[in-house]
C-alpha positions in Angstrom: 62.7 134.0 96.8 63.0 130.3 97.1 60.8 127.7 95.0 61.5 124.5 94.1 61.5 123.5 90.5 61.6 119.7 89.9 61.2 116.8 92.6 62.5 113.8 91.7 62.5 110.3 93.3 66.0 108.3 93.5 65.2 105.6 95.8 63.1 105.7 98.6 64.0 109.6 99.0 62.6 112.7 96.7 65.2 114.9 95.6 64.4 118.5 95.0 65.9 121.0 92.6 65.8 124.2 94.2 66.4 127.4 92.4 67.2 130.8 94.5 67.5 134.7 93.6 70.7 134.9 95.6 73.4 133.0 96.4 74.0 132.1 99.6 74.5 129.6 102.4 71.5 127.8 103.9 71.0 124.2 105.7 69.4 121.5 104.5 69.2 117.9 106.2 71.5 118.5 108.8 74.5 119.8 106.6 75.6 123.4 105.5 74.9 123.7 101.5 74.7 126.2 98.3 78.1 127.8 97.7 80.2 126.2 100.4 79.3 122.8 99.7 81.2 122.1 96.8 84.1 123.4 98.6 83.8 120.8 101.4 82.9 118.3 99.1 85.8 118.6 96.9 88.3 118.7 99.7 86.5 115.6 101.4 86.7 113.6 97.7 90.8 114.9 97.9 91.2 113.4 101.5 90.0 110.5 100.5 92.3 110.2 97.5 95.3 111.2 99.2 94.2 108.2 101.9 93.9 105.7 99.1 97.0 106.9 97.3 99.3 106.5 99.8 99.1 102.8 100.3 98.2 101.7 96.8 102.0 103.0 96.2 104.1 102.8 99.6 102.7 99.2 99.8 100.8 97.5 96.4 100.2 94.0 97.8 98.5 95.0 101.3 96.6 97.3 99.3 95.4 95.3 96.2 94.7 92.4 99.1 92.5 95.6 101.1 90.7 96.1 97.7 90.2 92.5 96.3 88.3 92.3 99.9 86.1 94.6 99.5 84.7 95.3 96.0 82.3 93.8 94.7 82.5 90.5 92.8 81.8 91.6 89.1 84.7 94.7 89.7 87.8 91.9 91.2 89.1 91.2 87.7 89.7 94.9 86.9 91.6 95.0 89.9 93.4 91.4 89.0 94.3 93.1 85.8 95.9 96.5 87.3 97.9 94.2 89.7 99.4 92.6 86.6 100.2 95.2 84.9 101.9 96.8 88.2 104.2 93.6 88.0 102.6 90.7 90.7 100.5 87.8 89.2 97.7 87.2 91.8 97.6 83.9 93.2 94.8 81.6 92.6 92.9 79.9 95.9 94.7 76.8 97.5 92.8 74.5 100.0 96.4 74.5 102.4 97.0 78.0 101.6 94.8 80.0 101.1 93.2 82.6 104.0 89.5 83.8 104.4 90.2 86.5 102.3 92.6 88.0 99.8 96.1 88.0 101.5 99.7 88.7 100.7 101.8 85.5 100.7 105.5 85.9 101.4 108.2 83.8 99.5 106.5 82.8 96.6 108.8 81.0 94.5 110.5 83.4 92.4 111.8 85.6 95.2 108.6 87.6 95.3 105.5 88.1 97.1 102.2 88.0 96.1 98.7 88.5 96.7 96.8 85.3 97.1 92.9 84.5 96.5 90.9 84.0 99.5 88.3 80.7 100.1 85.6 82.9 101.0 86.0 85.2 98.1 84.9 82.1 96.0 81.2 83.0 95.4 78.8 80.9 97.2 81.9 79.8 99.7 80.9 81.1 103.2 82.7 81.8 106.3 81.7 78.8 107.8 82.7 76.4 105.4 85.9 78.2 105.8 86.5 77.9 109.0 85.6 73.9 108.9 88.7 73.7 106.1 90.9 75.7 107.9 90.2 73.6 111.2 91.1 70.5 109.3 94.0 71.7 107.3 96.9 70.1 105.9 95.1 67.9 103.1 97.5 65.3 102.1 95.1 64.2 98.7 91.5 65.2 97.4 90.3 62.0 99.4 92.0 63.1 102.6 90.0 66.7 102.1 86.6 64.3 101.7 87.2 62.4 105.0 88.2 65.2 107.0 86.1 68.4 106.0 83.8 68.3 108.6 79.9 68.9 108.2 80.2 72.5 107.2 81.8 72.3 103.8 78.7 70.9 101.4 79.1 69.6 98.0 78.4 72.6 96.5 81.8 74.7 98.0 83.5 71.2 97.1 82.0 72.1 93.4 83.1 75.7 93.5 86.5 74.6 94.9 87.1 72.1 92.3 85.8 74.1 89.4 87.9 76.9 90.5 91.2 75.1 91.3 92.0 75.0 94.7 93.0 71.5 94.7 95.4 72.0 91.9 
């Protein structure tokens, strides 16, 4: 026989914790479980691995830039730190430079290349004050950037820009 033991609520979802005489396969919501799904599980987790592996060693810069993207704010300094201990300083945000988002920059002095920070991944910097920079872009001076910005670029992102150096 089948009973449940324990209900528990994560979210907006119960979870249930089901205890049975026999093992064996069964489905639940649409997806085969018991003794084959941690089999299918484990192999999906080593896919994934093998997907992220390959790049983060074949090519470090497009895949540090690919992660710096797309994790979360609070986690981007763990990620600045492994790049500098893999050997490549990232590169702080530059108002003529820099792209949307993190991107590799080619023929940094030095020889190298680099992975530089993206305007947008400034927080509080949207896409659209992006876009309004980048329109406007090469700034010759800090007052050049003031008369040319355009209406999208507030003084708050001029704030965040400043306090973060991409005038520098």
């Amino acid at each position: 026989p089948v009973e449940i033991t324990s209900i528990v609520y994560v979210g907006v979802r119960p979870t249930y914790t089901v205890v049975m005489s026999a093992p064996h396969n069964w489905v639940g919501n649409g997806i085969l479980t018991a003794n084959s799904f941690n089999r299918a599980h484990a192999y999906g987790y080593a896919i994934i691995a093998y997907w992220c592996a390959w790049p983060k060693v074949k090519r470090p810069l497009a895949f540090t830039a690919a992660i710096l993207s797309t994790v979360d704010a609070d986690r981007v300094p763990d990620f600045i730190e492994e790049a500098r201990q893999r050997g490549f300083t990232p590169l702080g945000p530059d108002i003529n430079a820099s792209e949307q988002r993190f991107a590799v920059v080619q023929d940094v002095p030095g020889g190298a290349s680099a992975v530089r920070y993206g305007i947008t991944d400034i927080k509080g910097v949207g896409s659209s004050a992006f876009d309004a920079l980048a329109a406007a872009r090469p700034y010759i001076s800090f007052d050049d950037f003031i008369e040319r910005r355009g209406t999208k670029c507030n003084s708050a992102d001029i704030d965040k820009l400043v306090r973060i150096g991409a005038f520098d």
